[in-house]
N, C-alpha and C positions, 0 to 999 in steps of 0.2 A: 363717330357714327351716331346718326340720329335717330331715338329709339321713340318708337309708335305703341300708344294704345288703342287696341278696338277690344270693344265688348260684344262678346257670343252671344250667342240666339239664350245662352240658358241665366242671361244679366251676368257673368263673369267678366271681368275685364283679363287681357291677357297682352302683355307687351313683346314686343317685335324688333327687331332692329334690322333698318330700312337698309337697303340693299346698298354698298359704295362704288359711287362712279368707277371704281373698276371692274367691278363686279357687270355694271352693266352695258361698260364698253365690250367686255368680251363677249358677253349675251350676242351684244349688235352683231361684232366682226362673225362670231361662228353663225348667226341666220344671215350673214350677209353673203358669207362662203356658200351656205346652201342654196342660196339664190340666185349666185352668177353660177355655180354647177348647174344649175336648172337652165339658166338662159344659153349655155355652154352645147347641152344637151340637148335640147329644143331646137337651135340653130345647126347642129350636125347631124342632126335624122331630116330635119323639112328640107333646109338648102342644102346639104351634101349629099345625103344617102338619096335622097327623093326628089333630088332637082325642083324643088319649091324655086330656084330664084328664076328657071326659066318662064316659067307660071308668072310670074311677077312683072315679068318684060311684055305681058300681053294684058296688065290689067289697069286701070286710073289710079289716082293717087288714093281715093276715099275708099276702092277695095283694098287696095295694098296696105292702108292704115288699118282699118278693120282687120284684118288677116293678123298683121303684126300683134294687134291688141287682141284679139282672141289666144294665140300662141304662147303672150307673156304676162297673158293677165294675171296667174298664178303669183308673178313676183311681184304683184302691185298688192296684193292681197294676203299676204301669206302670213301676214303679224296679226290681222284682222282677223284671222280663218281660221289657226291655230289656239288663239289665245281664246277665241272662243268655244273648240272644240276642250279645249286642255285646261279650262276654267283658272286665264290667267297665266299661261305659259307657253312659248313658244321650244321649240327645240333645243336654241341657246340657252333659254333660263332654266329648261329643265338640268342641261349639262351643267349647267353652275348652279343651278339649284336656288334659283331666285323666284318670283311670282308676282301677281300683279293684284293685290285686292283693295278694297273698298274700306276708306277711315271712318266709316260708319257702322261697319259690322257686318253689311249681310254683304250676300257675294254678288259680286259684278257681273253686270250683264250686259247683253251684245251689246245695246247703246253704250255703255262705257267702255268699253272694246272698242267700237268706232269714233268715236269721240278722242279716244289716243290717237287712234290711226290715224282721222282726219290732220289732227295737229300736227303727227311727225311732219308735214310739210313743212311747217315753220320751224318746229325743235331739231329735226335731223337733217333734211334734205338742205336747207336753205346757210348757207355760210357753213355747211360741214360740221351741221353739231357742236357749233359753238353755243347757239339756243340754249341747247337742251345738258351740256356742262355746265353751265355758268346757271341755269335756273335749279339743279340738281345741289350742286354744292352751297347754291344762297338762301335754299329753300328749308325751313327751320324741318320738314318733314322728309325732307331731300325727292322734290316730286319734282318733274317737268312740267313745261306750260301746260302740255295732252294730259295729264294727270292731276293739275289743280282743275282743270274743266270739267274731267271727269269725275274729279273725287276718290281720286286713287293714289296708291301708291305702290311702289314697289320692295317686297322683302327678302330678306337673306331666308333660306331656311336651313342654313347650317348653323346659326348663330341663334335659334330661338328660344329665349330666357323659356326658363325649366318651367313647367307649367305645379310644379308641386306645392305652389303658395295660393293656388285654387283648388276649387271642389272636382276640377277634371283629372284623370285616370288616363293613363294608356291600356286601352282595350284591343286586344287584337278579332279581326272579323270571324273568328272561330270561336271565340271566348261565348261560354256557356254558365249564363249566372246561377245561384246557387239558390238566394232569399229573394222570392219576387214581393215580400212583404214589405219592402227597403222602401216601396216608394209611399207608404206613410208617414217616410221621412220630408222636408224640404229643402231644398238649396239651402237656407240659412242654419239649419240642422246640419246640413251632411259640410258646411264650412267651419264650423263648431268643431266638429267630428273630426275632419283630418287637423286642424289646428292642434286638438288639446292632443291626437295622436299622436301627432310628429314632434311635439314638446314633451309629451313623456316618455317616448321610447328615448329621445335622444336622449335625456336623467337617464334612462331604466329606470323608470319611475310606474313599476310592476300596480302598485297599491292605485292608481290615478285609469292605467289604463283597464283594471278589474272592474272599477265604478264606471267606466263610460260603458263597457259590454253590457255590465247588470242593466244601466240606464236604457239602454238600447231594448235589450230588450223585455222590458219590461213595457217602455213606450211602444212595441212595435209588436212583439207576441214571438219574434224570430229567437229561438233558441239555437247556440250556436255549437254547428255541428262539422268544427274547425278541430277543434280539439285545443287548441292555443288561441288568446284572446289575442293577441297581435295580427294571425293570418285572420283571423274571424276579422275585426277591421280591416284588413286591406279587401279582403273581399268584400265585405258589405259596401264601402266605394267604389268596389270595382261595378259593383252590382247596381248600384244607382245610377251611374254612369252609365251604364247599358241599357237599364231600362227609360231612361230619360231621353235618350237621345233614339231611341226607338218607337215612341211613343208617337 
């Protein structure tokens, strides 16, 4: 598995590992399942239920193509449409839990969404996705030809290395911070902070984490109203995290 680093908006770098060609054949086959369901579907309400094909017997070929293409355009577009509602995901990648972002860091946008899309002609449609294996498995970042163009790739997100060797937190969107004084800390402060953290709790090295709190707040004015200097740090990261990324 080839594993990716992109750095966040906050200069963190945070590593990934790239989604594997099985991963994203089943992505394909399940939105391809929902696509012939749709053409399935489409063709037994217009021509069966509603006699569309007798309609069809009375019109030129340039209506009847038009007709067609209004009818199915849905499945010409559906990877294009999704991935840019679902920022990156279509229905298959959600079930398998894959995505599609940008080796640059920020997040992809339509252009690079269509920029795939245009390619799957070459990657998917053309020779049956042999393109688009054989460019995936040679590819040091495992992208296809529509995602070296675009500048994308695609990731697992079952597999994503632990984020606790950076300054980010999991916050949930209820999470209520405690010390809004935290943000006269800095990113290279609060990387300080959870490092000497997480190395003296794992000692129990009591006497190391007493002088980071003192430090704290002594630098900050936050008096810690935890009760315990170990939850007083988790919070204070939690806390930073939240106002930072709110800001």
């Amino acid at each position: 598995m080839s594993e990716l680093s992109i750095n966040t908006t906050q200069n963190v770098r945070i590593n990934f590992i790239a989604a594997s060609p099985g991963e994203r054949i089943g992505s394909y086959f399940i939105d391809l399942a929902i696509k012939v369901a749709y053409v399935a579907v489409v063709s037994l309400v217009f021509f069966y239920w509603l006699n569309f094909d007798k309609l069809f017997q009375t019109l030129d070929n340039w209506s009847k193509g038009s007709i067609v293409l209004i009818l199915y355009f849905p499945f010409f577009i559906y990877s294009l449409t999704l991935e840019s509602i679902f920022e990156g995901q279509t229905i298959g990648k959600k079930l398998v839990r894959i995505k599609v972002v940008k080796i640059d860091g920020y997040q992809a946008g339509f252009g690079d969404y269509l920029m795939r899309w245009f390619f799957r002609l070459v990657d998917i449609t053309l020779l049956y996705g042999i393109v688009a294996v054989v460019s995936v498995i040679s590819s040091k970042k495992a992208q296809r030809l529509g995602d070296m163009v675009a500048g994308t790739a695609v990731i697992t997100l079952k597999n994503k290395i632990n984020i606790s060797h950076t300054i980010l937190e999991e916050i949930g969107e209820s999470y209520v911070p405690t010390y809004p004084l935290v943000i006269k800390l800095s990113d290279n402060d609060m990387r300080i902070i959870k490092e000497t953290f997480q190395n003296a709790e794992a000692r129990n090295d009591q006497e190391v984490i007493y002088k980071l709190v003192a430090k704290i707040e002594t630098v900050t004015g936050i008096k810690n109203q935890s009760g315990s200097e170990n939850d007083f740090l988790r919070v204070i990261l939690k806390d930073y995290n939240f106002y930072t990324q709110n800001m």
